[in-house]
C-alpha positions as CSV (number, residue, x, y, z in Angstrom):
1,X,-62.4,37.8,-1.7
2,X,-60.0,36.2,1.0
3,X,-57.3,33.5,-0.5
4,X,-58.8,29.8,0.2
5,X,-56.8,28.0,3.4
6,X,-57.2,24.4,2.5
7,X,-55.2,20.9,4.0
8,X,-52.4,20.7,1.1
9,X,-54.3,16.6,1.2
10,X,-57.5,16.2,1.5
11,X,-58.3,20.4,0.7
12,X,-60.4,20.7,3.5
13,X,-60.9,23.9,4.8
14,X,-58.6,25.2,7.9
15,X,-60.3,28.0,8.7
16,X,-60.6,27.4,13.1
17,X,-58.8,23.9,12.7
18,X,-56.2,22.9,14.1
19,X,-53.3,22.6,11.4
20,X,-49.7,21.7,11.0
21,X,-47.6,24.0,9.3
22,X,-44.6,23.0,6.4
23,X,-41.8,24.6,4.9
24,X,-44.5,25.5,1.7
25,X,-47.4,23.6,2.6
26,X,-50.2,23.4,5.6
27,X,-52.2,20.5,6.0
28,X,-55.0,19.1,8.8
29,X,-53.9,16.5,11.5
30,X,-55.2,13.4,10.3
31,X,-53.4,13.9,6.4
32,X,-50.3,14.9,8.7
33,X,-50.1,11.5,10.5
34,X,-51.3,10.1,7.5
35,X,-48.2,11.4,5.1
36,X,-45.8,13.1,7.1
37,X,-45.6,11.6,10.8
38,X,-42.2,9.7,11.1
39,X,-41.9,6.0,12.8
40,X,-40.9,5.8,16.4
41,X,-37.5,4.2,16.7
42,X,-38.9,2.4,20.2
43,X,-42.5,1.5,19.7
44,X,-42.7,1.2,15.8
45,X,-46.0,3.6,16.3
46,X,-46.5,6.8,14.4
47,X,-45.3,9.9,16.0
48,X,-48.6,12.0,15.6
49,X,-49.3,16.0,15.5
50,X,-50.3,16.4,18.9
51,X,-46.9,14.1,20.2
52,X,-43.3,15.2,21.5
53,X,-40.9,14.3,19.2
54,X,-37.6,13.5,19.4
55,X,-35.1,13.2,16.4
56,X,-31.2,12.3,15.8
57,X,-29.6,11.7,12.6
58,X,-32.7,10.7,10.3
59,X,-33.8,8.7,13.6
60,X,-37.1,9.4,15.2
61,X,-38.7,8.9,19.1
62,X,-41.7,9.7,21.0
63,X,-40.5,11.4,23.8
64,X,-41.3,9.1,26.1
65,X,-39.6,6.7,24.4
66,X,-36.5,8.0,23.7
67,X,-33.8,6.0,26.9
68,X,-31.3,4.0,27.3
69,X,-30.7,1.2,25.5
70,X,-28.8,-0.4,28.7
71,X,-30.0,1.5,31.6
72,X,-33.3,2.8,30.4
73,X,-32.9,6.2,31.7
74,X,-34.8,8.6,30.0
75,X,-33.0,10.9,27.3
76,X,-35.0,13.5,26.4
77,X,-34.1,15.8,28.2
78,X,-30.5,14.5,28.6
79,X,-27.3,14.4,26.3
80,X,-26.5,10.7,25.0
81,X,-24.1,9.0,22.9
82,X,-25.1,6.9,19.5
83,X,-23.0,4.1,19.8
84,X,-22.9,1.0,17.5
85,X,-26.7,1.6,16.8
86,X,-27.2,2.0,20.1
87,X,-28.9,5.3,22.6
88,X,-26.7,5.0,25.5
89,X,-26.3,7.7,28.5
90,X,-23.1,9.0,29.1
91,X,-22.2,6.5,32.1
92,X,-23.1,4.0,30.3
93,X,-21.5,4.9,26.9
94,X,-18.2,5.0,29.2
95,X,-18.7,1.7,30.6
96,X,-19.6,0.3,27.2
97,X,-19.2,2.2,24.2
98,X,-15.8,2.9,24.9
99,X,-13.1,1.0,23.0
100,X,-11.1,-1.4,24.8
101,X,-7.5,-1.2,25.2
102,X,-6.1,-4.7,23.0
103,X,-3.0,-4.5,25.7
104,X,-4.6,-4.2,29.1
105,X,-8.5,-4.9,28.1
106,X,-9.6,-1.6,30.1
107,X,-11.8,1.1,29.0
108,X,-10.0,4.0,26.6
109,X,-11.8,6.9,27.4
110,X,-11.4,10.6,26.7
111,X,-8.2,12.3,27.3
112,X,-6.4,8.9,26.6
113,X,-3.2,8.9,25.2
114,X,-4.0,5.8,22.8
115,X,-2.2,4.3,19.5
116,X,-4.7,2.5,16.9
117,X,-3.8,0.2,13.7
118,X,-6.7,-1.5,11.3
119,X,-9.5,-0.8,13.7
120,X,-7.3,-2.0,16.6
121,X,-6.6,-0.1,19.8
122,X,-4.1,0.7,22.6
123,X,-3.2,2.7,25.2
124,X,-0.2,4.1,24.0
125,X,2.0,2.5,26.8
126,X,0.6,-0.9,26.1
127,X,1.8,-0.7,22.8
128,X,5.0,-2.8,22.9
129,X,7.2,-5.1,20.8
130,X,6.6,-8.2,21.0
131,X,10.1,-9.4,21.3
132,X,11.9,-7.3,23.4
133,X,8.6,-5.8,25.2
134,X,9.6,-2.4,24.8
135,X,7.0,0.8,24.4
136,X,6.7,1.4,21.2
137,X,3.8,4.3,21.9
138,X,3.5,6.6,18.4
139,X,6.9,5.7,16.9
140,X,7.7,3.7,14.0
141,X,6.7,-0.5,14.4
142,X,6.4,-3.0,11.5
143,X,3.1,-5.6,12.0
144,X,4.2,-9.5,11.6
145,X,1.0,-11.7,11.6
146,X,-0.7,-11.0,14.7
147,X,2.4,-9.5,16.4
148,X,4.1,-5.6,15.8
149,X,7.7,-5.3,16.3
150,X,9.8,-2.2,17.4
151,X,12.1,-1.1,13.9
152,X,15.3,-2.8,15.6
153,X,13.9,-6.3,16.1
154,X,12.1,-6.4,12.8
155,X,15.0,-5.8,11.5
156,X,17.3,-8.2,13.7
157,X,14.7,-11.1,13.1
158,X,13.0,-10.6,9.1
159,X,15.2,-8.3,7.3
160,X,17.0,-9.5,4.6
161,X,20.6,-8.5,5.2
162,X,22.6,-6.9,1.8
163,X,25.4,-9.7,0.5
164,X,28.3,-6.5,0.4
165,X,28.1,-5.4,3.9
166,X,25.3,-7.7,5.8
167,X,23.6,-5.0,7.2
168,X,19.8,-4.7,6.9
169,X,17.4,-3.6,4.0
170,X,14.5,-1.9,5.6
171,X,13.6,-0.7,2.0
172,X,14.1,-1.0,-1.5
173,X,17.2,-3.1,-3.0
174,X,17.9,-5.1,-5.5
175,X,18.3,-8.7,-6.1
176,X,20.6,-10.6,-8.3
177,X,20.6,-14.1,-8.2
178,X,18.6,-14.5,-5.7
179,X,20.8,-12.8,-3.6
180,X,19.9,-9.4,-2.1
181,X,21.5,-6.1,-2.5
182,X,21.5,-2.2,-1.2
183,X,20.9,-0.4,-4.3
184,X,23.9,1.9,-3.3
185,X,26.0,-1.1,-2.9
186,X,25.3,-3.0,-6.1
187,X,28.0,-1.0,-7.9
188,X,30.5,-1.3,-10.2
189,X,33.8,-2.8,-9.0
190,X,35.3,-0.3,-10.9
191,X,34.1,2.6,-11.1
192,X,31.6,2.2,-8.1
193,X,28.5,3.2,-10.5
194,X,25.2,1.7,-9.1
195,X,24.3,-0.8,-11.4
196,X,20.9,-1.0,-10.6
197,X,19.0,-0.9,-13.5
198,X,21.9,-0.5,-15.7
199,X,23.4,-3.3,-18.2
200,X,26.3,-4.7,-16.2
201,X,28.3,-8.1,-16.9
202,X,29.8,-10.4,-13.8
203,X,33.4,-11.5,-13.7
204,X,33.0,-13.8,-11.2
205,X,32.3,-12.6,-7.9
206,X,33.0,-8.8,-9.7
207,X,30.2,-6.4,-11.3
208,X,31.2,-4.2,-14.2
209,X,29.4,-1.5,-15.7
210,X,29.8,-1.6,-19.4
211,X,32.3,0.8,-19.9
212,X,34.3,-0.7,-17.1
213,X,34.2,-3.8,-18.9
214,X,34.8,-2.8,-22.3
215,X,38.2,-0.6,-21.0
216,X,39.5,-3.0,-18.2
217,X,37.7,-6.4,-18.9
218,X,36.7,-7.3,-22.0
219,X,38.9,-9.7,-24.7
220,X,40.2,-7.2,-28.1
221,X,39.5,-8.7,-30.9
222,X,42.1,-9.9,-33.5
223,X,40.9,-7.9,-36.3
224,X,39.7,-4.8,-35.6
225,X,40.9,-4.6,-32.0
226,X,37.7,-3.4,-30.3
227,X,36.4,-4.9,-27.0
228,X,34.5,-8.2,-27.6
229,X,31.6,-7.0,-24.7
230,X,29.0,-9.7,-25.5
231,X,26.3,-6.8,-25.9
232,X,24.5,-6.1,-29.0
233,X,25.9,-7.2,-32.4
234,X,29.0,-9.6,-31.9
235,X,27.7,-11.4,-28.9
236,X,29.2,-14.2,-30.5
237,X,33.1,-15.0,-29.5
238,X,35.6,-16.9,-31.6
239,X,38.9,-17.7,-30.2
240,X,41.4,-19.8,-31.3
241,X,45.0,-20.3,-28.9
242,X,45.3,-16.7,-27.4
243,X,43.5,-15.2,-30.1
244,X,39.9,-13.4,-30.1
245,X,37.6,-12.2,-32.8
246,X,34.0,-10.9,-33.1
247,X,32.6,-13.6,-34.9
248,X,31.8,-10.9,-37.8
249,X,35.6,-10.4,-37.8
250,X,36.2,-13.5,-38.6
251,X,36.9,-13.3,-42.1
252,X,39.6,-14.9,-44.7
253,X,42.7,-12.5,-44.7
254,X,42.4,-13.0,-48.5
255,X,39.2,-13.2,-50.1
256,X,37.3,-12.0,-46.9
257,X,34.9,-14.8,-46.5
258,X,33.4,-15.2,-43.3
259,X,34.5,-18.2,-41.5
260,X,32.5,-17.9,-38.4
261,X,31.5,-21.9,-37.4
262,X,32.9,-22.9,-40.8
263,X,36.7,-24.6,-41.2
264,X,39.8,-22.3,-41.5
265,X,43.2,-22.2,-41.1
266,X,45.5,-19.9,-39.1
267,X,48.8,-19.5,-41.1
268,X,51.7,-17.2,-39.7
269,X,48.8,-15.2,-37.6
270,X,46.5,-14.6,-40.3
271,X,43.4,-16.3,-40.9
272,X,42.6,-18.0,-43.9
273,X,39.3,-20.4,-46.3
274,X,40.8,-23.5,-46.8
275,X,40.7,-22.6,-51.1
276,X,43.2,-18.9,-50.0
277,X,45.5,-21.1,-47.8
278,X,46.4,-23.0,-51.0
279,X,47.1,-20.4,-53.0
280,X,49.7,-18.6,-50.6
């Protein structure tokens, strides 16, 4: 017995019909315009069995209605260029499609040298600074508002120039109050360590690391003849005349007390509790 050779749809025989033929499937004309027939892009009609069709992308013509969206020249047959949502022939995809140059406003088409920024376009020799109107083509340009500068003008008109040698930052730095820096020029006075990042202390117009500091800066104190740095434990500074202490060095000679913020008295370079000094 010969295998049956129904429509996939409505299993009506095929045997002498005329049928369509699927990947795994056949079915009759009428179920194939009824489920499988695409929608013509043009004319919105169904593109039957028995019509020419053309196809692009997921996008679907009659033949005969497959042209130019500008000049209506038939495509068919032709090569065109999808532009925009558009079916366009090649002259007029040249004449239209193509971007247009921001600099000149002319046509950038094939073979074009061009430069393009956020969905903006040149030809590359229309691409100039806007101060000094130079070409700045493919090299380096920094965008201001609606304007692009070559690197040298930015810099001469927007760059923040470094407090040490005045010269531009392009990048990077540092800023101390409110002042701005080169990294590699915030350094210390003494030892030229960048300080960037580091725990420094300012003598006046003078950075010091804290080692700097501590060695060539800082106050000894009285007692135990350490630097007084103002870091850490013993941030606090007493003084008294030319004397300096920590203020947890600041302690009765005698009975040890400490007298940070509290009365004392300094008796033949010693400090003393008002109850010791009696006693001496």
């Amino acid at each position: 017995m010969s295998e049956k050779f129904n429509c996939h749809y409505c299993q009506d025989s095929l045997q002498g019909q005329k049928y369509v033929q699927r990947d795994d499937f056949n079915c009759c004309l009428a179920c194939f315009d009824k489920h499988c027939a695409n929608t013509c892009e043009q004319c919105h009609k169904l593109i039957s069995a028995d019509s020419k069709e053309v196809h692009y992308k997921n996008r679907y013509w009659h033949k005969t209605c497959l042209h130019c969206d500008k000049c209506l020249q038939r495509l068919a047959s032709e090569t065109f260029v999808a532009w925009d949502n558009k079916i366009l022939c090649n002259t007029c995809a040249t004449q239209e499609a193509s971007p247009k140059c921001k600099g000149c406003q002319q046509n950038i088409v094939a073979g074009d040298q061009n430069v393009e920024y956020k969905g903006t376009i040149w030809h590359k020799n229309c691409f100039t600074c806007s101060n000094c109107k130079q070409i700045i083509g493919t090299k380096s340009f920094f965008p201001k508002d609606d304007e692009f500068y070559c690197v040298a003008c930015h810099e001469a008109k927007f760059a923040k120039r470094c407090v040490k040698c005045n010269n531009p930052i392009t990048s990077g730095g540092i800023s101390y109050q409110n002042q701005p820096w080169h990294t590699e020029c915030f350094v210390c006075v003494s030892c030229a360590k960048e300080l960037g990042g580091q725990r420094f202390t300012a003598v006046g117009d003078q950075y010091y690391c804290v080692e700097c500091y501590k060695n060539f800066v800082a106050k000894k104190c009285t007692a135990c003849k350490n630097p007084i740095t103002g870091f850490g434990s013993g941030s606090n500074v007493v003084s008294h005349e030319q004397n300096f202490w920590h203020d947890f060095c600041f302690n009765c000679k005698k009975c040890s007390a400490n007298l940070a913020n509290k009365r004392f008295v300094f008796h033949e370079e010693q400090v003393y509790c008002p109850d010791c000094v009696k006693k001496l």
